[in-house]
Steps between C-alpha positions, in 0.01 A plus 500: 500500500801649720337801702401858379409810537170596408252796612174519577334853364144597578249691240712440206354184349409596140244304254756356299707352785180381649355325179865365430509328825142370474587371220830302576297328790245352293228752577289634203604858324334780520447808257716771633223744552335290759775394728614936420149561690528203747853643584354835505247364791708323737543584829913463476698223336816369547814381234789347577799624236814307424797699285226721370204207454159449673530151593222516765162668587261537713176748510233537795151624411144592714372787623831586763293501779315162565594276217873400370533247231848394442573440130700424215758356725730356208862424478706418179549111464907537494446716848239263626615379874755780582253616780388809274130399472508524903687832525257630242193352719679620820515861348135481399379410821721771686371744260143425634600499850718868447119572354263385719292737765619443856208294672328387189537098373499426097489221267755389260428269278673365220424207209791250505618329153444123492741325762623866665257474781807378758710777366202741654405279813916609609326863574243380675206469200259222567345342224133641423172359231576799234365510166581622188406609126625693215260720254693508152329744246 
């Protein structure tokens, strides 16, 4: 792909755009109402728009103060490599620093997708023992 111009635009990332995305990465789907709610909670997100199109995302969640968890860091698969999944993580991680209290240290954390973890360690993440579970009802 020749190069283009494409925006990133924080605090506009909507549920549909955020499912749709999900989605096209190979991530489950969501009902609408949740993510609406999860959206509604974040801390600030990030999308990256092409001629009118999300085509990237990113969201940061925690309490703002000690604890930053970096996620939802998804590209589309035809933008995939274009360097947009690092501007959105570079704009993310600004966001916290433009945030953070003068004399004060916090945590961001994030959980990287299967085989992303070198992506991450470019930032300066170091691998960690996490675990996980999901609670369907």
């Amino acid at each position: 792909m020749n190069k283009f111009e494409y925006q990133l635009v924080d605090n506009e990332l909507t549920a549909k755009d955020f499912i749709r995305l999900k989605v096209a990465t190979g991530f489950m789907d969501r009902p609408i109402e949740q993510v609406q709610k999860a959206l509604d909670n974040d801390l600030f997100d990030v999308t990256a728009v092409y001629n009118g199109e999300v085509i990237g995302m990113g969201r940061l969640v925690g309490d703002g103060y000690m604890y930053w968890y970096l996620q939802e860091i998804i590209v589309s698969p035809e933008f995939q490599g274009l360097g947009i999944g690092k501007r959105i993580v570079n704009r993310l991680l600004d966001y916290i620093r433009e945030n953070t209290e003068p004399g004060t240290i916090v945590s961001v954390g994030l959980t990287a997708a299967a085989g992303k973890d070198t992506f991450y360690e470019k930032f300066g993440f170091a691998k960690s023992l996490g675990m996980q579970m999901y609670i369907e009802r």
